[in-house]
C-alpha positions in Angstrom: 110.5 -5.4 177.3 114.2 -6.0 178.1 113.6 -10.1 177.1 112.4 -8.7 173.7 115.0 -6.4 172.8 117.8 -9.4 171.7 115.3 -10.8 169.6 114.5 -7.8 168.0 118.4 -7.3 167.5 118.7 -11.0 165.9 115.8 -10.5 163.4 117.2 -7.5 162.3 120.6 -8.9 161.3 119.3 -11.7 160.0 117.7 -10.4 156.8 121.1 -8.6 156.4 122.7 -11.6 155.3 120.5 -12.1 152.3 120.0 -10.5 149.0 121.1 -7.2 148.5 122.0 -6.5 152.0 124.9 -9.6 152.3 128.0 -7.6 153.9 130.2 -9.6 151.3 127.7 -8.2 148.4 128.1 -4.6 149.6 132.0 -5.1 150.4 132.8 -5.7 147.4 130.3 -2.4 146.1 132.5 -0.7 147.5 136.0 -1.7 145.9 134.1 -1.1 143.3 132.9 2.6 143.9 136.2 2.8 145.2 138.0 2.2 141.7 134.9 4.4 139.3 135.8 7.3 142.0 139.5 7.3 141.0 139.9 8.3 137.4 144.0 7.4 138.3 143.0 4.0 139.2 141.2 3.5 136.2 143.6 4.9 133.9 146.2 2.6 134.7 144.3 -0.3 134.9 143.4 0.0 130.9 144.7 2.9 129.3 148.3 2.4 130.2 148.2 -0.9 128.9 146.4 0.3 125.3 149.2 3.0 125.1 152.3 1.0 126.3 150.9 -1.8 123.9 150.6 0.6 120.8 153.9 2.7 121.7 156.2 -0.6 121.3 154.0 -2.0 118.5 154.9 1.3 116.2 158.5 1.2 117.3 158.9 -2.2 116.8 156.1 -2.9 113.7 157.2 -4.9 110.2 159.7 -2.6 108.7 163.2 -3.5 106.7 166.2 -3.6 109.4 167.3 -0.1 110.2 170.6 1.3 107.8 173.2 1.3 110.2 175.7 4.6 110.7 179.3 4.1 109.7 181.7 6.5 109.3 185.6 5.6 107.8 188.8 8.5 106.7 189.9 6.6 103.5 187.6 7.0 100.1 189.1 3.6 99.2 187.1 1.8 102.4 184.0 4.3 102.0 183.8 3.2 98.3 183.9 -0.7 99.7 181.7 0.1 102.6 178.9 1.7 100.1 178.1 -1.8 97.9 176.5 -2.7 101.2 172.6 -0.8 101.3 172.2 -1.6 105.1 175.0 0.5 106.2 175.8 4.6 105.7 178.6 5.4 105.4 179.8 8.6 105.9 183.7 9.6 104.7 185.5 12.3 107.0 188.6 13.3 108.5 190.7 10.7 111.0 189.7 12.9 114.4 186.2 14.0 113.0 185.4 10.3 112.3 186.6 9.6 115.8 184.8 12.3 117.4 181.3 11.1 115.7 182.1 7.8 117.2 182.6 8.7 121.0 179.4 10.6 120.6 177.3 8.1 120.0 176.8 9.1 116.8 177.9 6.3 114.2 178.2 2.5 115.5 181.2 1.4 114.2 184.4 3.7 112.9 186.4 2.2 109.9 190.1 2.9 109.5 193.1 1.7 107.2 196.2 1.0 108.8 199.7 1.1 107.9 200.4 -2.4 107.0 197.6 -2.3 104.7 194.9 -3.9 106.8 191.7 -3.0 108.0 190.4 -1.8 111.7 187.3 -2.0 113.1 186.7 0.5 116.0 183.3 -0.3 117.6 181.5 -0.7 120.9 180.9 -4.8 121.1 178.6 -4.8 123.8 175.9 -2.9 121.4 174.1 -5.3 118.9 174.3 -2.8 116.3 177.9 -2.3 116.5 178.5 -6.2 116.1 176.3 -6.2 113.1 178.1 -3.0 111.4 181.1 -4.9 112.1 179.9 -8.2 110.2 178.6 -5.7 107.6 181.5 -3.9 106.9 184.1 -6.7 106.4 182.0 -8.7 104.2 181.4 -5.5 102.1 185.1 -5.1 101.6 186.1 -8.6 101.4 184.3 -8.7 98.5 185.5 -5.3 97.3 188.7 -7.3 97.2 188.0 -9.8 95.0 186.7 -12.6 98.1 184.2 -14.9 96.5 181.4 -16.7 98.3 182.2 -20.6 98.5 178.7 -21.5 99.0 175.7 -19.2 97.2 172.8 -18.7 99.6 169.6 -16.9 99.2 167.3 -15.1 102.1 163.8 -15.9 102.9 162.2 -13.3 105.6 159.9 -14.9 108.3 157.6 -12.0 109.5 154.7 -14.6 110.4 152.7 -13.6 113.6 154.4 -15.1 116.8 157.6 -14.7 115.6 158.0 -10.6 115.7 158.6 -8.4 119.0 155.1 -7.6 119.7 154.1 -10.7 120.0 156.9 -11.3 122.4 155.8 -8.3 124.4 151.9 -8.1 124.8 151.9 -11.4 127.4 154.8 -9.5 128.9 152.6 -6.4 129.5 149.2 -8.5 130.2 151.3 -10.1 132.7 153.2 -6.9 134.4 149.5 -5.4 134.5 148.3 -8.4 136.8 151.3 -8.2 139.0 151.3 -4.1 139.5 147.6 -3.3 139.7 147.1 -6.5 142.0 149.9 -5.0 144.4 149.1 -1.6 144.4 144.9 -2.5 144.6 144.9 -4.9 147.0 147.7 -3.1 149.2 146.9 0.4 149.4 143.8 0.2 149.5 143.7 -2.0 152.9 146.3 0.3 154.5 144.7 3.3 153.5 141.2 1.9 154.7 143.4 0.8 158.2 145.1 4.5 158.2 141.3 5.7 158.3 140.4 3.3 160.6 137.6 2.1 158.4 138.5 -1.6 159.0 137.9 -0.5 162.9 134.3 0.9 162.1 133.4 -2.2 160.0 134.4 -4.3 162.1 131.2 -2.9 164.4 128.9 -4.2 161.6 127.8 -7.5 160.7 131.0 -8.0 158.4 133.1 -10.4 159.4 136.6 -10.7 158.6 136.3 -13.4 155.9 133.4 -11.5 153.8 136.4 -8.4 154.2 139.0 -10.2 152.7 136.7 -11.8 150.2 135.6 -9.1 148.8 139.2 -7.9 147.6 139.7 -11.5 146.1 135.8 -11.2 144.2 136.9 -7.3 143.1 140.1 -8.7 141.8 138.3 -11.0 139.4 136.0 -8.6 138.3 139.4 -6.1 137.6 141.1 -9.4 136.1 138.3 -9.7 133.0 139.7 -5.5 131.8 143.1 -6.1 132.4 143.5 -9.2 130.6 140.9 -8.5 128.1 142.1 -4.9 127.1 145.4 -5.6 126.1 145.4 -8.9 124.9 142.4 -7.8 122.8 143.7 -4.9 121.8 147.1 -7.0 120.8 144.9 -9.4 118.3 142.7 -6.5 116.7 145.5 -3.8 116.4 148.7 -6.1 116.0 147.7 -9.5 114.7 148.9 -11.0 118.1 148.5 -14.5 118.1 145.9 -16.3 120.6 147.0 -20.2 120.0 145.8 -21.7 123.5 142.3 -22.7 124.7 140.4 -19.7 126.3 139.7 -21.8 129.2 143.5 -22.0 129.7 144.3 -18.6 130.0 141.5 -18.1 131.8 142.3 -20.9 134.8 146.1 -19.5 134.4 145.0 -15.6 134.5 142.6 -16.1 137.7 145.7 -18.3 139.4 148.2 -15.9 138.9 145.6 -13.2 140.0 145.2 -14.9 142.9 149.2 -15.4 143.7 149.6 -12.0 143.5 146.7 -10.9 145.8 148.0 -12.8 148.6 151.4 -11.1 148.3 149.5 -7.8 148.4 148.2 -8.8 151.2 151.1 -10.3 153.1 152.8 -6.6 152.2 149.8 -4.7 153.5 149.0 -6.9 157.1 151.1 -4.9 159.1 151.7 -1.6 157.2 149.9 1.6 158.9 151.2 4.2 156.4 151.3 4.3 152.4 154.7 5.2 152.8 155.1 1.8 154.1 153.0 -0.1 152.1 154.6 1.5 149.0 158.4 0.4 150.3 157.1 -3.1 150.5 155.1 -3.5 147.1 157.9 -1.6 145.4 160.6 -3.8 147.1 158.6 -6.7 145.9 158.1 -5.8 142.0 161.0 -3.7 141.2 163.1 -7.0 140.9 159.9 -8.5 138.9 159.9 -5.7 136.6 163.7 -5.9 135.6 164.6 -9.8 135.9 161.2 -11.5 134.9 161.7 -10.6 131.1 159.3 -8.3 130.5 160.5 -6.5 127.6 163.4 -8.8 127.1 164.1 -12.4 127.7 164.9 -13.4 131.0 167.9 -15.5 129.6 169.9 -12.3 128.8 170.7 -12.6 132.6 174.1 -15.0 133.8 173.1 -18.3 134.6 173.7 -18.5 138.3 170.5 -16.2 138.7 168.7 -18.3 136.3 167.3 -20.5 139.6 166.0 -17.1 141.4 164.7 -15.8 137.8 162.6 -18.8 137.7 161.6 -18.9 140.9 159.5 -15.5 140.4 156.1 -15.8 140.1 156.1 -12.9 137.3 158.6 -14.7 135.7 156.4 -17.9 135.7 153.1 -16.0 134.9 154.9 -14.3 131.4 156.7 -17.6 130.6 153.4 -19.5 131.0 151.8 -16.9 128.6 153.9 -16.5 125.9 153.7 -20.2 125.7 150.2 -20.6 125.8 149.8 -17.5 123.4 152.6 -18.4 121.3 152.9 -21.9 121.0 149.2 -22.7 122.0 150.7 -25.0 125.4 147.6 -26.2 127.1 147.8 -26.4 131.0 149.8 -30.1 131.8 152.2 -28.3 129.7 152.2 -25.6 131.7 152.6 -27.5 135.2 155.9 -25.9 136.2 154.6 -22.5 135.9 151.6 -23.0 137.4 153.4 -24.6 140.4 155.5 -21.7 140.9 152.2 -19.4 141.2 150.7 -21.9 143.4 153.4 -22.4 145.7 153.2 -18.3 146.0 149.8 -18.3 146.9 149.7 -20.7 149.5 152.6 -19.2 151.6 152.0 -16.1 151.1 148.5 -16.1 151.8 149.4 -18.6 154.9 152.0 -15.6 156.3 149.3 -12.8 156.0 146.4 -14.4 157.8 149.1 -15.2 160.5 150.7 -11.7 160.6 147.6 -9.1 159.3 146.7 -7.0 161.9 142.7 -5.7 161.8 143.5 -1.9 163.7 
């Protein structure tokens, strides 16, 4: 009886590894119960992106260029200032003018001086003041009597690709990849390790590859709503051009998906707390989230960091989107980006299956 009883243990476990009873199969059934039990979790995996997508789309739809505040003391200048339709002006006294100015209130402040020239009192690190500025003085230059040398004319380009939204969506298809990948993968490891589930499954017939596998086949699952929802919603909504192969985006989205679970991972292999695991992911997409050019090209930034800038993987995964969105870039196009996300994944998943720590 005591002979039989390994045997009966081994013919037990063995049907376990088949069909519906495969520890990788029900792994990864429960990241996904996981996720449909946390209405949080699925909020900001695709509503946030639908509402951050259609709150910068409204602000920043087709519309003629904003009239731009101006305020002057002398009628003479006002009179100038109003042949111009882009700007108001508003006429008031010297230290009322001024005060509108320090507030915030106007963009640029005219004022006659003494020897019969103009000034121009404006903030020049605000892009509105410099174009009030550039406004103002060709409106009274011409007041003067100042002819144009050469006659132009203006044709507006509003074609899609070319306006802020489109500029944005890969930014935000891109941020959602990075962020949900962190805070998925992370917190829920360390909060499974906090439990000591990972301790209790480890006493089953899981083995530590089928664990971490079934993060990486959950991620691809949660890749197909994250990229699909906003980009989607971007083309229906928006008119956001798709220009690339969908193969493309598809081999770049599941690379990138991939670049960022291993730096989950690396930040969750030796956290025991959420308060840890937090730190870490936050210290590792806070920089992402300001220098990668999210909302705002990355080039704004001085050109020493423009090596480190580059050198993030969120920063490669937007570039490489906008381009292949954009500009329709197929993948050997795309080599340097996708080297950068590469390069990611292989150290960092190298460091957390040295440093993870199972209890």
């Amino acid at each position: 009886m005591s002979e039989s009883l390994p045997q009966t243990r081994r013919q037990t476990s063995t049907p376990g590894r088949a069909g519906l009873g495969h520890p990788l199969l029900q792994l990864v059934l429960v990241r996904i119960r996981e996720f449909a039990r946390e209405p949080e979790a699925v909020f900001w995996a695709i509503f946030f992106p639908i509402l951050l997508t259609v709150g910068l789309g409204v602000a920043f739809r087709n519309r003629p260029a904003e009239v731009l505040p101006v305020v002057t003391s002398s009628s003479t200048l006002a009179s100038a200032l109003r042949q111009d339709p882009a700007l108001d002006v508003t006429e008031l006294a010297a230290d009322a003018a001024a005060d509108l100015l320090s507030s915030g209130k106007v963009v640029l402040l005219v004022e006659p001086s003494a020897d019969g020239s103009v000034v121009y009192r404006y903030d020049d690190t605000n892009p509105e003041g410099r174009t009030a500025r550039l406004l103002a003085d060709r409106a009274i230059q011409r007041a003067a009597g100042r002819a144009d040398p050469v006659p132009f004319s203006d044709r507006l380009v509003r074609e899609a690709g070319s306006r802020y939204i489109d500029f944005v969506v890969p930014g935000l298809v891109g941020l959602g990849i990075m962020s949900n990948t962190l805070w998925g993968l992370g917190f829920s490891i360390v909060d499974s390790r906090r439990r000591k589930l990972i301790k209790r499954l480890m006493a089953t017939p899981m083995s530590r590859t089928d664990y971490l596998l079934s993060h990486l086949f959950w991620r691809m699952m949660v890749l197909v709503v994250e990229v699909g929802v906003p980009v989607g919603f971007g083309v229906l909504a928006f008119g956001v051009p798709v220009r690339g192969r969908l193969l493309d985006l598809v081999v770049l989205c599941v690379l990138a998906s991939l670049a960022f679970s291993a730096m989950g991972l690396l930040c969750a292999s030796r956290a025991r707390t959420i308060e840890g695991v937090s730190g870490l992911i936050n210290l590792a997409q806070v920089p992402m989230w300001i220098l990668s050019g999210v909302f705002f090209t990355s080039e704004r930034f001085p050109d020493a960091a423009q090596p480190f800038i580059r050198a993030l993987p969120l920063t490669a995964l937007i570039d490489a989107l906008r381009a292949h969105m954009l500009w329709g870039a197929s993948l050997p196009q795309l080599a340097p980006q996708l080297g950068t996300l590469g390069a990611w994944l292989v150290v960092c998943f190298a460091l957390a299956l040295k440093l993870f720590r199972w209890r």
